[in-house]
C-alpha positions as CSV (number, residue, x, y, z in Angstrom):
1,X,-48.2,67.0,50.4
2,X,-50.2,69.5,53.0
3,X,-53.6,67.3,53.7
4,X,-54.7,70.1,56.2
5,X,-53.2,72.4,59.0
6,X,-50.5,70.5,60.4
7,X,-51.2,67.0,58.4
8,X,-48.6,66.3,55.4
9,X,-48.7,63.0,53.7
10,X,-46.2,61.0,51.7
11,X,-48.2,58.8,48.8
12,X,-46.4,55.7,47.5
13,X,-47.0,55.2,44.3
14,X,-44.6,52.9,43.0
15,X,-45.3,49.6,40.8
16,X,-42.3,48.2,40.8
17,X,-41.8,47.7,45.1
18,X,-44.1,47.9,48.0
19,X,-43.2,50.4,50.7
20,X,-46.0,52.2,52.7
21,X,-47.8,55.8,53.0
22,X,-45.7,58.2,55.2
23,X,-47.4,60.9,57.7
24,X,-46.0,63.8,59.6
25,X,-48.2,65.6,62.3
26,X,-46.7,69.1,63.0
27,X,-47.0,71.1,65.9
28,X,-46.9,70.3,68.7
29,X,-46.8,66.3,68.0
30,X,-43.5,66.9,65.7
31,X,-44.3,62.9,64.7
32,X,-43.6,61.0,61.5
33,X,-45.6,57.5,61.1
34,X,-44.2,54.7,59.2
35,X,-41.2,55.9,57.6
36,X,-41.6,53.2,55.7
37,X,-38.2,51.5,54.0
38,X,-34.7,52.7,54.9
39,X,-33.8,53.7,52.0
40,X,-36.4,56.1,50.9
41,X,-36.2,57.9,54.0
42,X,-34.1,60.4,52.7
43,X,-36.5,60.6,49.6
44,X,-39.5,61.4,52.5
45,X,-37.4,64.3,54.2
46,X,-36.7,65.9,50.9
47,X,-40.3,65.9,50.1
48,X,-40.8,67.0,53.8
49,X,-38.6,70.2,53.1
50,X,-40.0,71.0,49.9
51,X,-43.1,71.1,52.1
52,X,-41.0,73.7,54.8
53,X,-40.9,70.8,57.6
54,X,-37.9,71.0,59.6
55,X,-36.7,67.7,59.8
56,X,-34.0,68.3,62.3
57,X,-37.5,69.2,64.7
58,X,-38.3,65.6,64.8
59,X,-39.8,64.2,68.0
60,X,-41.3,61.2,67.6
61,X,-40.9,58.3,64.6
62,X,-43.7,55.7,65.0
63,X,-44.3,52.4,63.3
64,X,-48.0,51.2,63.4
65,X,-46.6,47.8,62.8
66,X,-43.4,45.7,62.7
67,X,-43.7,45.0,58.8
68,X,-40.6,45.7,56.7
69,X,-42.8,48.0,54.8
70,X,-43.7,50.4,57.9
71,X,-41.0,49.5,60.5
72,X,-37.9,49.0,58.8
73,X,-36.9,52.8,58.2
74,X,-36.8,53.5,62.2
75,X,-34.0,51.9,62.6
76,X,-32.4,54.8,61.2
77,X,-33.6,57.3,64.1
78,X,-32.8,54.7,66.7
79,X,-29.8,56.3,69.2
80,X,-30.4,59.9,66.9
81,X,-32.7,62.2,69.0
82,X,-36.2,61.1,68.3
83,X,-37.7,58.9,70.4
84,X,-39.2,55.3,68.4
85,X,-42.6,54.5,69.0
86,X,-44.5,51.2,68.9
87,X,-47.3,49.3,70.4
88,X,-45.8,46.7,73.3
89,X,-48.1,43.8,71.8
90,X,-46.3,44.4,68.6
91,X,-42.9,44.8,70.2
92,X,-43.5,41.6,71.8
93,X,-44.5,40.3,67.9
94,X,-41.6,41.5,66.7
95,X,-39.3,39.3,69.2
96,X,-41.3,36.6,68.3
97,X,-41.3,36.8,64.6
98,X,-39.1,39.5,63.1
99,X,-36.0,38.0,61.8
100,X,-38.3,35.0,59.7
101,X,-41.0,37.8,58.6
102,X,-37.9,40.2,57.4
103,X,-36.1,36.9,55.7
104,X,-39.3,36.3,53.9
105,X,-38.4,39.4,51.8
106,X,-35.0,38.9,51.6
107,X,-34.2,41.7,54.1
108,X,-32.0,42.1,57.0
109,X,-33.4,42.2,60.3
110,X,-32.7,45.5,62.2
111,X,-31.4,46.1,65.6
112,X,-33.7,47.7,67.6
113,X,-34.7,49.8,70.6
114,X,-37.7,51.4,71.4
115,X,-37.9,54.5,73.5
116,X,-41.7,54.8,74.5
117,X,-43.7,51.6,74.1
118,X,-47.4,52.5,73.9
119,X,-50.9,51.1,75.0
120,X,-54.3,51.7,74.4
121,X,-55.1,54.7,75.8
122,X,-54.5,58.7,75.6
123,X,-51.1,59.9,74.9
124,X,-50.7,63.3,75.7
125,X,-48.6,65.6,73.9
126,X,-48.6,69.2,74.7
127,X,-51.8,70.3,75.1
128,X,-53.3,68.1,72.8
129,X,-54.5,64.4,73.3
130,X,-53.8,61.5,70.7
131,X,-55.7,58.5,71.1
132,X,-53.9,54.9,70.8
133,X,-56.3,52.1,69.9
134,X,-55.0,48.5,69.6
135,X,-56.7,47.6,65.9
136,X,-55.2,43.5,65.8
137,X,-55.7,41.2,62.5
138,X,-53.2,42.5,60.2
139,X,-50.8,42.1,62.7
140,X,-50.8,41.3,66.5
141,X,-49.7,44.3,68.0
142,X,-51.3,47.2,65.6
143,X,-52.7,50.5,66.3
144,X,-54.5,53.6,65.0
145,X,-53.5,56.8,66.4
146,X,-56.9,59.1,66.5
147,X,-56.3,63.0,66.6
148,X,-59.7,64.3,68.0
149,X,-59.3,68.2,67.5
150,X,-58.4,67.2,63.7
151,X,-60.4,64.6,63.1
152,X,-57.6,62.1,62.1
153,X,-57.2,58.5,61.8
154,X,-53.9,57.6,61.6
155,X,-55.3,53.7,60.8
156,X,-51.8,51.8,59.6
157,X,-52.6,48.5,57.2
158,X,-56.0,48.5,59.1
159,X,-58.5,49.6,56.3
160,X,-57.9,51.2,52.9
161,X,-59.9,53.1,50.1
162,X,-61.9,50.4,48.8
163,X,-59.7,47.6,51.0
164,X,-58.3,46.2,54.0
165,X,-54.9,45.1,54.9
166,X,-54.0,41.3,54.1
167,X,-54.8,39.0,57.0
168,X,-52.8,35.6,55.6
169,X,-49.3,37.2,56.9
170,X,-48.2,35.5,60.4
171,X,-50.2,37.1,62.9
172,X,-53.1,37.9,60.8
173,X,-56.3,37.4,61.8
174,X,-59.9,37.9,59.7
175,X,-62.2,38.3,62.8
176,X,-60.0,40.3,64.4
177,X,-59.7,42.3,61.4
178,X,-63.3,43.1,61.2
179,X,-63.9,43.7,64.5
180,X,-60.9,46.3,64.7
181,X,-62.6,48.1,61.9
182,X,-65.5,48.3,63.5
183,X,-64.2,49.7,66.4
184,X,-62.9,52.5,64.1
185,X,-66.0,53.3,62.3
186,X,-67.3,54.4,65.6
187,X,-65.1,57.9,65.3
188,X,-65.6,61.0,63.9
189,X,-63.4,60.9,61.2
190,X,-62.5,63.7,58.2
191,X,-59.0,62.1,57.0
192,X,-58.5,59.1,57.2
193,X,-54.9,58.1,56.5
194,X,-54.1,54.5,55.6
195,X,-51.0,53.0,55.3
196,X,-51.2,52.4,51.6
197,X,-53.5,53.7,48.6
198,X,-54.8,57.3,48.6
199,X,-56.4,59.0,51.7
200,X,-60.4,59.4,52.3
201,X,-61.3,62.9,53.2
202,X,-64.5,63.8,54.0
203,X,-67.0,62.2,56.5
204,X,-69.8,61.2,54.0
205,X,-66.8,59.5,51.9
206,X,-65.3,58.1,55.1
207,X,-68.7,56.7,56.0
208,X,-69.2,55.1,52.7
209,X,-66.0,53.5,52.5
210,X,-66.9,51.9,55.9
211,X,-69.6,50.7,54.2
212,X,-68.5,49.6,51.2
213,X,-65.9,47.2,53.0
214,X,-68.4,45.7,55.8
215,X,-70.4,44.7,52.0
216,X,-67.9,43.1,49.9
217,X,-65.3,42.6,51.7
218,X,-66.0,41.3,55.3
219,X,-67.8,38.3,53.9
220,X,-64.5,37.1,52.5
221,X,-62.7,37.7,55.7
């Protein structure tokens, strides 16, 4: 699905199994985010094609965080041309926790290498600038990707429409949660992309969803 120029998103909607929201930024970032579980990647490329995105063309395969949900599908592009992305405190995470977290759903643990391990900071691509924030509570180690000259928040299980991402998962953390959110509310933001749920487009909508969790929902945090 085309979100605007150069954004296309992937909408779980399935009852019956979690798996996560899948993004692609196009040119010149040639980047898919959370591919989600391994085997519905091929599902996400036909979409992709339907949508006249060269798979082939794919530079960079991010996770935002280690969960099955996000992470496990990169183990597919591992050794295969694009280069796997995640955050180095969440790498570290991963050693730490991965093989019980992935047991805990019954799933195999992957092998894994990583080809670029990120910090906070700008990434440059090209000629444009991504920005990596560290956004801990659902997990250790995750990150929002910000893309200034579009105005997107990549935000993983950060914040959703109307919710946050789960904090009682190893790792998790309320405080940091909120103040992680907070952080993130600070940006000018037209689509924000979370890692499950529908998008929020539009910066009055963004603004109240903001809101609307720092109300109802950080008091329970």
């Amino acid at each position: 699905m085309k979100i605007c120029d150069g954004i296309f998103g992937y909408i779980w909607r399935g009852v019956f199994e979690n798996n996560c929201n899948t993004f692609y930024l196009g040119e010149p970032l040639n980047m898919l985010i959370d591919p989600g579980l391994a085997k519905y990647v091929d599902m996400h490329f036909t979409d992709m094609q339907k949508d006249g995105i060269d798979t082939k063309a794919i530079d960079y395969v991010i996770a935002t965080h280690s969960h099955p949900d996000h992470f496990e599908g990169c183990a597919m592009f591992m050794g295969k041309g694009p280069q796997v992305v995640m955050h180095k405190d969440e790498i570290a995470f991963l050693h730490e926790v991965g093989p019980q977290f992935f047991a805990m759903f019954g799933m195999q643990f992957p092998q894994f290498t990583f080809d670029i391990v990120l910090e906070e900071g700008e990434w440059k691509i090209g000629n444009e600038v991504l920005q990596v924030y560290k956004t801990p509570g659902h997990s250790p180690g995750s990150m929002c990707l910000y893309w200034a000259s579009k105005k997107v928040l990549v935000c993983g299980d950060l914040i959703f429409k109307e919710s946050v991402g789960r904090t009682d998962f190893p790792g998790g953390d309320g405080t940091l949660l909120k103040e992680s959110i907070q952080r993130m509310k600070e940006l000018d933001i037209e689509y924000l992309l979370p890692g499950h749920m529908d998008i929020v487009v539009g910066k009055n909508n963004i603004k109240k969803n903001f809101e609307l969790i720092e109300k109802y929902i950080f008091p329970m945090l």
